[in-house]
N, C-alpha and C positions, 0 to 999 in steps of 0.2 A: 504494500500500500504506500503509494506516494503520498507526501505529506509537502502540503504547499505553502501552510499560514507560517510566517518565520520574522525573525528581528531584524534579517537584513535588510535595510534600508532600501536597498534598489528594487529585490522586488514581493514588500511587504503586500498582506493583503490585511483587510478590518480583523480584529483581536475583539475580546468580549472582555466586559468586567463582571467578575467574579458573583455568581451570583446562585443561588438553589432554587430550582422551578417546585411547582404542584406536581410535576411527572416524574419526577426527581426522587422527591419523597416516597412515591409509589413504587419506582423500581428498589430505593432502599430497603420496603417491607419487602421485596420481592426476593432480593439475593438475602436477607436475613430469615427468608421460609416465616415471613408472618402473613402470608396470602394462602388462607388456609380453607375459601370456600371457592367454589365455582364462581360467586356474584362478584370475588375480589376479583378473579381470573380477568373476565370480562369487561368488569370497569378497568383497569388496567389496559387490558388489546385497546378496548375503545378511545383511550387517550393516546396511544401510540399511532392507531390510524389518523388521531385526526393532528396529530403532529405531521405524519409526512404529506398529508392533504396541503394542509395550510403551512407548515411550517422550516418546510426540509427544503429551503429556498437557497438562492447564491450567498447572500450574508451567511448562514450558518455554514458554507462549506468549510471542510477542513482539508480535506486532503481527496484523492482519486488515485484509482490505478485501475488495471485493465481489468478486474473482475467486480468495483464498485465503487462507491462514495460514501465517505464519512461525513456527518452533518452533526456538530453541535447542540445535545439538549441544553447542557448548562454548563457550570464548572465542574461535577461530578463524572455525568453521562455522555457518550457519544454513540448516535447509532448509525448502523452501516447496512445502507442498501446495496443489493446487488445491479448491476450494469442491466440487467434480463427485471424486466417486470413481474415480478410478482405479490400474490397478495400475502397476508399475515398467516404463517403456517401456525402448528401446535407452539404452544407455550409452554418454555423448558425452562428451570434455573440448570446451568453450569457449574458443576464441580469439576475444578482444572486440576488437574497433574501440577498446575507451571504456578498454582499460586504463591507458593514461597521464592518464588523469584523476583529480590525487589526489585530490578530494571523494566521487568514486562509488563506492558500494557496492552500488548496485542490480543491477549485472549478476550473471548468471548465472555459475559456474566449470565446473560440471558438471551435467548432465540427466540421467534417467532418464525420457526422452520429457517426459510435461507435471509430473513431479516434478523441483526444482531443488534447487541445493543453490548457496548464496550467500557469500559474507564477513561473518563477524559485526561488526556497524557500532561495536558497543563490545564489548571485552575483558572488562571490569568488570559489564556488564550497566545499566550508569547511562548514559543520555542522557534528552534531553527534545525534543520534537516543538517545531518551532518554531510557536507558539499554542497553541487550546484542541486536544483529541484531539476528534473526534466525537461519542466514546461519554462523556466526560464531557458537552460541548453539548447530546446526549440525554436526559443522565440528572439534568441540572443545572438551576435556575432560572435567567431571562437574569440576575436581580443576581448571584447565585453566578459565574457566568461573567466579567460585568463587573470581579465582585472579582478574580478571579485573575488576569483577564488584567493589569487595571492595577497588581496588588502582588508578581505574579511571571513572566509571561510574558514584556511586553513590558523589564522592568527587566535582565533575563536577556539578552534579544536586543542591548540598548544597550552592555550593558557587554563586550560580545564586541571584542578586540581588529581595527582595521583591518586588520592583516593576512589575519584572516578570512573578510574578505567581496573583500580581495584575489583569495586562493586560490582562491574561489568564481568570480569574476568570470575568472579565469583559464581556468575549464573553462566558463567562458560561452563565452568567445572560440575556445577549442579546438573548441567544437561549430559553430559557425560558421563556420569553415572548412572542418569537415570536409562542410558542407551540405547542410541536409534531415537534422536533430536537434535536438533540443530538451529539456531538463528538463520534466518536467509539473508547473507553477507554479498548477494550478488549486487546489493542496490542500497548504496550507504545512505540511501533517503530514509531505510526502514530505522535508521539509529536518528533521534533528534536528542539538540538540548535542551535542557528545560535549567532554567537558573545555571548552579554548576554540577547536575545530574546527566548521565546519558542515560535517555528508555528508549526500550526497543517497540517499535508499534504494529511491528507485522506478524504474521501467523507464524508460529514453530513449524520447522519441516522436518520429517520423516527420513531419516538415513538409515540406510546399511551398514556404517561405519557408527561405533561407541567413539570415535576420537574428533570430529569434524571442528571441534568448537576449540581453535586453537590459536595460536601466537600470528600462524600463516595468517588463519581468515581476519584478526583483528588488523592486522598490517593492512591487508585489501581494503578494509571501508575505512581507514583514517589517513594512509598512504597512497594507497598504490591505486584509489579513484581520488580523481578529481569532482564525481559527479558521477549522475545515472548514466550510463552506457558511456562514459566519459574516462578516459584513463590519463593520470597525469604524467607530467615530464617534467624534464630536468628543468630548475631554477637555478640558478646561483643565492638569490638574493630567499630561497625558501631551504636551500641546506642545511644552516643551522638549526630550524624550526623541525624541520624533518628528522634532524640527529635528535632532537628533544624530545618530540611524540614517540621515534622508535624505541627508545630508550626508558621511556614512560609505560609503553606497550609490553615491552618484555619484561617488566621488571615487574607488572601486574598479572601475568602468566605464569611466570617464575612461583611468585607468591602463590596463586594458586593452582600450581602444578598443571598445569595446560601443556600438550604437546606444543613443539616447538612450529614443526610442519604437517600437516593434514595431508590426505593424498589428492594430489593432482594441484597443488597451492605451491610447489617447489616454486615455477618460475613466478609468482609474486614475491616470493619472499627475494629473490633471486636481485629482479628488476631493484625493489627497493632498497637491498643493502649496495647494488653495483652501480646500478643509475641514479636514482632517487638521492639517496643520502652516501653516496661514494664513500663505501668503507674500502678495507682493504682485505676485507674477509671472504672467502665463498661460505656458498649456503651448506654445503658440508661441513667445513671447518665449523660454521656459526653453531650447526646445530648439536655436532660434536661436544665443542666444547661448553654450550648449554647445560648440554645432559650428563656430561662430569660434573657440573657441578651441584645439580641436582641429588645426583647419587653419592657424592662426598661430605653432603650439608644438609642432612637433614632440619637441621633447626633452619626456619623461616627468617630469623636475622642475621644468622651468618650466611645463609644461602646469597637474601638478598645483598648483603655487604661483597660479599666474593662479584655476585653478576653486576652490581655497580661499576665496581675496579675491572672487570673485564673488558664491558659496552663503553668503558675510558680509552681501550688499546683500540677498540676497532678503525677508528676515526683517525685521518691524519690533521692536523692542523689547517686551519684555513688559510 
């Protein structure tokens, strides 16, 4: 799901102030299972029809992607029509697998068959998609795009506190246990920020692989795109910012124990330490000597202290 409403200046669209509806309220007795008769059922569906009737207009849009549109109920709720017309299926509460995962927003709370109804990912109506949006890339020239990324996107992504991408790295590891899940890392739109949080707003995918959620795919949506279907390249003047996030990125993998490379992410990781941020390591050696130290260091603060002083050698001086 693409997510379009964001802080960038160039190409903001209206944001909402914070507020709790009467529909609001009813989906809360909803996901707390206090809708306990038929007649609540009912009045419920019938507030939700007459939201998308009347209310699921271009102001409340938040975001689109090819299978549908997110619309704004309030600061709490978001609900998500599908692209294809249909009307209100069975009424289900959701019980997610992914609810302990605090970065995710993407899950579903409540269904009306293929109409959903979600977590609103910010209160305030302000985040920003981590890189370019689509529909800006569209409707933009590549310099126009070049500019923004290098004077607002990725400047934004660097100075995001390491706890951040901790948190993030934490529900990396959480899906990897739970095996055969994954974030969908193809489209760094699905990562926004919110304050200095990153949440994920898109659906969990189904793998074959128990390892997918790794150091690799983190490098791909903060690195190695500039944007949706957009891959970046070399800067001068973004090398050091690049050394800083990469280094931010492993050092919250590290912490918790995420593979270094996923299968089929070699040449990401590859692009970014050789192009991107011009170390002087290959993706062998990197991840070699990663995984020595992982297995030499078990304590979490000497592990992290060792991969500090290592991601110090890769770098040559500017």
């Amino acid at each position: 799901m693409q997510v379009n409403n964001c802080t960038y200046h160039s190409y903001n669209t209206p944001t909402f102030t914070s507020y709790k509806s009467a529909l609001s309220k009813k989906l809360d007795d909803a996901v707390r299972g206090k809708l306990t008769t038929e007649g609540d059922i009912v009045e419920l569906t019938s507030k939700i029809e007459d939201f998308i009737k009347t209310e699921a207009t271009s102001d409340r849009l938040l975001g689109k992607g090819t299978l549908g549109k997110v619309f704004e109920i309030d600061s709490d709720y978001v609900l998500k029509l599908p692209v294809w017309e249909v009307g209100l299926g069975e009424f289900k509460v959701v019980a997610s697998k992914f609810s302990d995962l605090k970065t995710y927003y993407g899950g579903e709370l409540i269904s009306f068959g293929q109409i959903k109804i979600l977590r609103n990912v910010s209160s305030t109506g302000k985040h920003a998609p981590i890189g370019l949006p689509y529909s800006y890339i569209r409707e933009h020239s590549s310099l126009e795009c070049t500019s923004l990324y290098e004077k607002e996107c990725l400047p934004r992504i660097v100075s995001l506190p390491q706890k951040t991408f901790d948190d993030l790295a934490c529900d990396c590891s959480k899906l990897n246990q739970m095996q055969g899940y994954m974030f969908d890392y193809r489209n760094p739109n699905n990562f926004v920020i919110v304050g200095d949080e990153i949440r994920v707003v898109d659906s969990i995918c189904r793998t074959l692989s128990y390892q997918n959620n790794s150091v690799s795919n983190l490098l791909r949506v903060f690195i190695w795109a500039e944007g949706a279907g957009r891959e970046a390249v070399f800067s001068q003047s973004l090398l050091e910012p690049r050394r800083q996030l990469l280094k931010k990125i492993v050092l919250a993998g590290m912490k918790h124990d995420l593979p270094i490379v996923s299968g089929g992410t070699e040449y990401v990781v590859e692009e970014v330490l050789e192009m991107l941020c011009r170390s002087n390591v290959s993706v062998d050696k990197f991840e070699q000597n990663l995984s020595k130290i992982k297995a030499n260091y078990p304590n979490v603060e000497e592990r992290l202290k060792y991969t500090q002083d290592y991601l110090d050698t890769i770098f040559d001086k500017l």
